[in-house]
C-alpha positions as CSV (number, residue, x, y, z in Angstrom):
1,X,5.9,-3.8,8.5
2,X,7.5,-6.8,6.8
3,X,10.1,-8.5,8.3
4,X,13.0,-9.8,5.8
5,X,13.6,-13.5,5.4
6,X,16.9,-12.6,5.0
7,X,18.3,-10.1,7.4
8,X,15.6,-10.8,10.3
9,X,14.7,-7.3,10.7
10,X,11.3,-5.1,9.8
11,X,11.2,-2.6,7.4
12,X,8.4,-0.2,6.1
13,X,7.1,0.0,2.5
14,X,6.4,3.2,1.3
15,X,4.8,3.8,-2.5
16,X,6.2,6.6,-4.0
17,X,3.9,9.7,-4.2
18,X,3.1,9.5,-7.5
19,X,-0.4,7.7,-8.5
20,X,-0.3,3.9,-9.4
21,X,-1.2,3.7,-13.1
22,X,-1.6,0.2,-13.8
23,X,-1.1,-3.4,-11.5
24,X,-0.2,-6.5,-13.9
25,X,0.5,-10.0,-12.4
26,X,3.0,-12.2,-13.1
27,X,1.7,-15.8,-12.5
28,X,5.1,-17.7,-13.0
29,X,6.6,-15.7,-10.2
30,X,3.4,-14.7,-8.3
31,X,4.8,-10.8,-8.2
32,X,2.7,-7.8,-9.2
33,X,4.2,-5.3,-11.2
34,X,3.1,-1.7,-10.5
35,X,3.6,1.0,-13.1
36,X,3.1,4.6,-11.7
37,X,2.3,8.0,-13.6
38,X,6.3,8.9,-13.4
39,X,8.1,5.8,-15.0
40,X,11.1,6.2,-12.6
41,X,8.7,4.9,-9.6
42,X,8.0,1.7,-11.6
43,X,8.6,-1.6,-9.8
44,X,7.3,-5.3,-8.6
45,X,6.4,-5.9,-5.4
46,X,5.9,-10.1,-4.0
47,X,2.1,-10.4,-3.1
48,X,2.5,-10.5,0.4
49,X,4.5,-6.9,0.0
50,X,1.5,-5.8,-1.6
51,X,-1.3,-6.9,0.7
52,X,0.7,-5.7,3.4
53,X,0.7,-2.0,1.7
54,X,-2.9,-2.5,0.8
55,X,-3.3,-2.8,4.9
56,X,-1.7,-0.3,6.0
57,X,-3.0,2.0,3.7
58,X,-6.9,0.1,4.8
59,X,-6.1,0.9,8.5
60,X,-4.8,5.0,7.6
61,X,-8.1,5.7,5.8
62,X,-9.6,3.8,8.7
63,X,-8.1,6.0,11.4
64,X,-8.7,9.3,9.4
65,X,-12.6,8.9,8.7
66,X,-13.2,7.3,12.0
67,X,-14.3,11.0,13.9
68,X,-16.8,11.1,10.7
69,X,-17.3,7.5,11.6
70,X,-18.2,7.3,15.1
71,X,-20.0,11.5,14.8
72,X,-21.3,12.2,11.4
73,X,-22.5,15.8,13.2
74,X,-18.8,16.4,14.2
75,X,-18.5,17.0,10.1
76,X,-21.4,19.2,9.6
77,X,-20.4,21.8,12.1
């Protein structure tokens, strides 16, 4: 969750479900611009937007291998 400078409340951010085709950085104003597969999902995001999604989406794949993880056997059977 971020939480907006500007309203002082959390919000999630979701990527669209369409795969990311390309990440470009802007270095005058520090955003990333993501291009997905379907054009009509294109946007920027700040860094800090996008290091929180790469988190999130670090701690989901986390919490889904971790029975393969902690019991490689559990997978086998």
């Amino acid at each position: 969750m971020i939480q907006c400078r500007q309203q002082r409340r959390c919000y999630a951010i979701t990527l669209p479900d369409s795969p990311v085709k390309s990440i470009r950085r802007c270095f005058k104003c520090n955003n990333l611009s993501i291009e997905f597969w379907n054009p009509k999902h294109n946007r920027s995001y700040t860094v800090e937007e996008w290091l929180t999604i790469c988190e999130d989406g670090k701690e989901s794949l986390r919490k889904i291998l971790r029975p393969i993880v902690e019991d490689p056997k559990w997978f086998f059977d």
